[in-house]
C-alpha positions as CSV (number, residue, x, y, z in Angstrom):
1,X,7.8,25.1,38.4
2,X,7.6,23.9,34.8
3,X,10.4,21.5,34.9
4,X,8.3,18.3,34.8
5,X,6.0,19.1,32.4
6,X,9.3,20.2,30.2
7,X,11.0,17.0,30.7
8,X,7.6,15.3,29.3
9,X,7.2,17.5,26.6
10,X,11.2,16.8,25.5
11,X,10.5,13.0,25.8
12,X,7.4,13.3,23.3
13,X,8.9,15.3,21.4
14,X,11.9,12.4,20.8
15,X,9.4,10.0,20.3
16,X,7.2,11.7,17.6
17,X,10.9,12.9,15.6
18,X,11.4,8.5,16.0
19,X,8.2,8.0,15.0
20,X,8.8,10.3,12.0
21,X,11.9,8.8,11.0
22,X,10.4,5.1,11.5
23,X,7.3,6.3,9.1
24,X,9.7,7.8,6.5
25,X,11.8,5.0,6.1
26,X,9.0,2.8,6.3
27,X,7.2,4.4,3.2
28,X,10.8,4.3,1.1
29,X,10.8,0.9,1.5
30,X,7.4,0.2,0.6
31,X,8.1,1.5,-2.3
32,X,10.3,-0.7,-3.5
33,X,7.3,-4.0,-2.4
34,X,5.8,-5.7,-5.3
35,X,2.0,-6.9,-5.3
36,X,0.8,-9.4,-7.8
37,X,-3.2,-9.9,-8.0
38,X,-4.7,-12.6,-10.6
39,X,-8.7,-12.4,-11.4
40,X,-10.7,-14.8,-13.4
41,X,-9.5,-18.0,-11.6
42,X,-5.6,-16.9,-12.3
43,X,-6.0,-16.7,-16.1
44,X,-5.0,-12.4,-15.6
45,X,-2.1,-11.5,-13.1
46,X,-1.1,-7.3,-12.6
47,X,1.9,-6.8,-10.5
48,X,2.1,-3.4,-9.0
49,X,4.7,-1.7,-6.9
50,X,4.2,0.1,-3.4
51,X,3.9,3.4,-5.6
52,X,1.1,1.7,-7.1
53,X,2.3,1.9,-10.5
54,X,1.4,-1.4,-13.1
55,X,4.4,-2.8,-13.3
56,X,3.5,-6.0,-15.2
57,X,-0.3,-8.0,-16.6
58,X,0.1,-11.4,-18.0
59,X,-2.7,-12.9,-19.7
60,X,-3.4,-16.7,-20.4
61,X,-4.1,-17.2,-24.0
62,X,-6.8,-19.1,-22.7
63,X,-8.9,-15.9,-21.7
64,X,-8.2,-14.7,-25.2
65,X,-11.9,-14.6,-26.9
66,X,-11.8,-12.6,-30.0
67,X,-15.7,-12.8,-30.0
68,X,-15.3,-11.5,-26.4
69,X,-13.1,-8.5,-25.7
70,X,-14.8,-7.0,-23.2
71,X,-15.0,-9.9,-21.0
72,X,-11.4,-9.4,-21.3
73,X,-11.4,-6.4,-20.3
74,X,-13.3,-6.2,-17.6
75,X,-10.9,-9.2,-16.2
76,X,-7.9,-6.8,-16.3
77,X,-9.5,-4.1,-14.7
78,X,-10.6,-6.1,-11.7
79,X,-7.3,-6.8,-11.5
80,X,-5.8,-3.9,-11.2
81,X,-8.6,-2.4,-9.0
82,X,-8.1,-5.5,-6.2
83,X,-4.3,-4.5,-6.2
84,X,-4.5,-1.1,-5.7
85,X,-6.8,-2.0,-3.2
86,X,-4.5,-4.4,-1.8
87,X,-1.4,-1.9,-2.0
88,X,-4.1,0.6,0.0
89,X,-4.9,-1.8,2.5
90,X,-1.6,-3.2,3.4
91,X,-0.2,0.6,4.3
92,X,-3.1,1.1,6.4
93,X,-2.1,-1.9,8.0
94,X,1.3,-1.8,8.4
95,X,1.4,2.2,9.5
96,X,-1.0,1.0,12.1
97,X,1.4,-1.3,13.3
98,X,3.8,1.2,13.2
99,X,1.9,3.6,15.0
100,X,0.7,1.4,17.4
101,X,-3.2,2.3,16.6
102,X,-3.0,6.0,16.8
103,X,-5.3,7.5,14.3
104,X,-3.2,9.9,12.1
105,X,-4.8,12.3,9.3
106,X,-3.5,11.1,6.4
107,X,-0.7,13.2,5.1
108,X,0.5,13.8,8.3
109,X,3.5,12.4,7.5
């Protein structure tokens, strides 16, 4: 009486445990990606990993105003900013790829 629904219910069950393992390797690798953003017309670069962590910023003497810092500074932070958001942005896409669309909490996995 229930051995259909059993069957179907073993066969999800192997695709969410692939889908699992897929997402978990998936997100070590990642890791491991490097994402390099420049702002102010390339004069500041910030390379940041998967883990978003600031792994490098290289500034062009050029951008290099003592009598304006905080130009300066507000260069490097939309630098970093834009490549967290691009770190952010290309998981979402890529699990969503991997997923094939499905909505997941984040989280989940």
């Amino acid at each position: 009486m229930f051995g259909g629904n059993m069957g179907n219910m073993a066969g999800m069950m192997k695709k969410v445990q692939k889908l699992q393992a897929d997402m978990a390797k998936f997100q070590e690798e990642f890791k491991t990606r490097s994402f390099e953003i420049s702002a102010g017309g390339g004069v500041i670069k910030v390379t940041v990993s998967g883990e978003k962590r600031l792994e490098s910023i290289k500034i062009d003497p050029s951008a290099v105003d003592p009598e304006d810092i905080e130009m300066l500074e507000d260069l490097v932070i939309a630098a970093v900013n834009e490549a967290m958001t691009k770190v952010d942005d290309t998981m979402n896409q890529e699990m969503n790829k991997l997923t094939g669309g499905l909505n997941l909490p984040k989280g989940m996995f």
